[in-house]
C-alpha positions in Angstrom: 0.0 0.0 0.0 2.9 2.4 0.0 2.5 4.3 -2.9 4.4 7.4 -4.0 1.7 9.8 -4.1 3.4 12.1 -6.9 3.7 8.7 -8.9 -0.5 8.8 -8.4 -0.6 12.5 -9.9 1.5 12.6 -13.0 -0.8 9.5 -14.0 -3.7 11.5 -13.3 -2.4 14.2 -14.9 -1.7 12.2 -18.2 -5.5 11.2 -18.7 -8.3 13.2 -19.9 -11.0 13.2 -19.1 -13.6 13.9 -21.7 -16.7 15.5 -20.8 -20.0 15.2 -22.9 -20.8 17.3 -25.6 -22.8 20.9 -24.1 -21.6 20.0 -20.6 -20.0 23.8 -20.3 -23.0 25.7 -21.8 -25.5 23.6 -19.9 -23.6 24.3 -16.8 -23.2 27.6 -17.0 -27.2 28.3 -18.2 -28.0 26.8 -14.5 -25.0 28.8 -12.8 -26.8 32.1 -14.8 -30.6 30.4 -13.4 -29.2 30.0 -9.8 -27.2 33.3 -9.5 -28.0 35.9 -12.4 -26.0 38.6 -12.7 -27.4 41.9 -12.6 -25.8 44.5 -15.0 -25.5 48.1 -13.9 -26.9 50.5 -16.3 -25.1 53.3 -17.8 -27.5 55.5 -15.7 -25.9 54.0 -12.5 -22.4 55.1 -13.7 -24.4 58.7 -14.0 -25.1 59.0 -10.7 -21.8 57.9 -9.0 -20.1 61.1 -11.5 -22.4 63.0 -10.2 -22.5 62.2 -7.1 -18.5 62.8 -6.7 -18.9 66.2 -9.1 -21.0 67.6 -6.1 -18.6 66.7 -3.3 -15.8 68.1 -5.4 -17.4 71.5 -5.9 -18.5 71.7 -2.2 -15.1 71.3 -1.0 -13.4 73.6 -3.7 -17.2 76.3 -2.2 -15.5 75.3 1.7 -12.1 76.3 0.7 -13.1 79.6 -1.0 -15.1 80.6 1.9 -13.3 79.3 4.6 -9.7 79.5 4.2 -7.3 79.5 7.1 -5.7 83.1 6.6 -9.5 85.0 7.1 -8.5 88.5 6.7 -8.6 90.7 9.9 -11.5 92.4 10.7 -11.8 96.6 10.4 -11.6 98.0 14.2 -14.8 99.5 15.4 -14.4 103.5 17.1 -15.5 103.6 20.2 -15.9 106.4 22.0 -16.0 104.9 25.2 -18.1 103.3 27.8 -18.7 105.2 31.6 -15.8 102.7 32.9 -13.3 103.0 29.6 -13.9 107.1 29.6 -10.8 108.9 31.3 -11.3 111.3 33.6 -13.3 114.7 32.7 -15.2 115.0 29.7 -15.5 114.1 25.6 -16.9 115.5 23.3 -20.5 114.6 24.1 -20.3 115.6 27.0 -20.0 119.4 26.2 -23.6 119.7 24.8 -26.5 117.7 22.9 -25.8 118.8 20.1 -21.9 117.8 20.2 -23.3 114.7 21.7 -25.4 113.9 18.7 -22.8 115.1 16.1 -20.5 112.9 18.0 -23.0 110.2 17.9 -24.0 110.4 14.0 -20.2 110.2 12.9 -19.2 107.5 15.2 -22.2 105.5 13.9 -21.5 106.2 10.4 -17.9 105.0 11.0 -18.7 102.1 12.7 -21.8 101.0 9.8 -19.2 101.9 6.8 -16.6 99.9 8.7 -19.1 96.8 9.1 -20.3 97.1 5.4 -16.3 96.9 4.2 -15.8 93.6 2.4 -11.6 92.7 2.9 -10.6 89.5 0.9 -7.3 88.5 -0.5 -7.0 90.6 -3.7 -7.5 94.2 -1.5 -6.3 93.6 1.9 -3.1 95.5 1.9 -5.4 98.4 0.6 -7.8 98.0 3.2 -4.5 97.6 5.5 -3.5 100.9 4.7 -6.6 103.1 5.4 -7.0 101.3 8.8 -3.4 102.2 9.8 -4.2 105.9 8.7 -7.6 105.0 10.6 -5.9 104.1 13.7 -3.4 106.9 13.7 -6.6 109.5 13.8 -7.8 107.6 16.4 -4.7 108.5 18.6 -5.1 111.9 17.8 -9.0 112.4 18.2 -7.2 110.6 21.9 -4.9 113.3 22.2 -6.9 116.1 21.2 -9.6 114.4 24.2 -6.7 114.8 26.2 -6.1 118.6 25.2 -10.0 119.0 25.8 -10.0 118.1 29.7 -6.3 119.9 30.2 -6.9 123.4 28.8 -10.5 123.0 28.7 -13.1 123.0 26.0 -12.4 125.9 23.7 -13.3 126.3 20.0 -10.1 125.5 17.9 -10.3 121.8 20.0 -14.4 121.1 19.6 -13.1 121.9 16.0 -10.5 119.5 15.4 -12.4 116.7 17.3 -15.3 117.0 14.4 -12.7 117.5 12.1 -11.4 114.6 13.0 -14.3 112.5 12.9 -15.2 114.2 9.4 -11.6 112.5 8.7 -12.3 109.3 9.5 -16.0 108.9 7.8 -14.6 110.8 4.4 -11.5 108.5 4.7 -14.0 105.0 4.9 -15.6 106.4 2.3 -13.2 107.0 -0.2 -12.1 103.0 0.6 -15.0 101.8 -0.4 -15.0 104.3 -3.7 -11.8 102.5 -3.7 -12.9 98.7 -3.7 -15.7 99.1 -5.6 -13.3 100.6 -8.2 -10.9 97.7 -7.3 -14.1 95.2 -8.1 -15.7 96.7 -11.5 -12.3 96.3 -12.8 -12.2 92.9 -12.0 -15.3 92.1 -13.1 -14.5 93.9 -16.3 -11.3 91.6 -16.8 -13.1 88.6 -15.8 -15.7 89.3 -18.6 -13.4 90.3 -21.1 -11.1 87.3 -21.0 -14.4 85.3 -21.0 -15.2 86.7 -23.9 
């Protein structure tokens, strides 16, 4: 009984074995009636392409909109609250009417300064204005100061509203500015579509 199993295989090997004629196609007719294959339609091809086109375009929408370097935002005046306010008096304090020519600039300057639209393209313009805005901010400051030292006189209620004019004209020719900034964009952007 000791036989030399590879002895066993090569004879296997050397025979064939004949099957009968339409064994394969009859086979695999029952292997198709058993387990049919389903075909996927073009329109299933359709809907996986479109499927990734919309992820695609909301990530390149969440980049756009939501980049890491988000520009810094415009600093809003403030002319103080009762525990910020130095000692002695502003502006408003002087009169009603001062307060509400104090009040209209400071609200103008604050609602251009929230309507300002910084991206990429005009940041170092909008960089510019706010340094000049800040550095009228430390004056309208010193010229505060002036006001409670000497005392309020007309030359220094002057400057103050002067100062505030400043700031409001200044905001305003930014945005002239960046809207000029964005037509001429939009103008390339239409003439090289063209």
């Amino acid at each position: 009984m000791a036989q030399d199993l590879r002895e066993l295989f090569k004879k296997e090997n050397d025979k064939k074995h004949l099957m009968k004629k339409g064994h394969e196609e009859r086979f695999l007719q029952r292997l198709d009636k058993e387990l049919p294959q389903a075909r996927r339609s073009t329109f299933y091809f359709i809907k996986i392409a479109a499927s990734i086109l919309v992820l695609f375009s909301l990530g390149i929408y969440s980049y756009i909109n939501y980049k890491s370097d988000v520009p810094q935002q415009p600093v809003v005046v403030d002319i103080g609250t009762e525990d910020s306010k130095p000692q002695g008096y502003s502006l408003g304090d002087l009169s009603p009417d001062l307060k509400k020519v104090e009040n209209y600039y400071v609200a103008n300057i604050n609602l251009e300064l929230s309507r300002l639209e910084v991206s990429g393209e005009n940041k170092a313009l909008v960089d510019d204005y706010m340094k000049r805005l800040s550095e009228l901010d430390e004056e309208y400051k010193m010229l505060n100061i002036e006001l409670n030292e000497i005392g309020p006189n007309d030359q220094t209620i002057s400057a103050l509203i002067r100062n505030l004019q400043l700031r409001l004209q200044l905001l305003q020719k930014l945005k002239q500015k960046l809207n000029q900034l964005k037509s001429s964009e939009n103008e390339q952007v239409t003439s090289n579509s063209v």
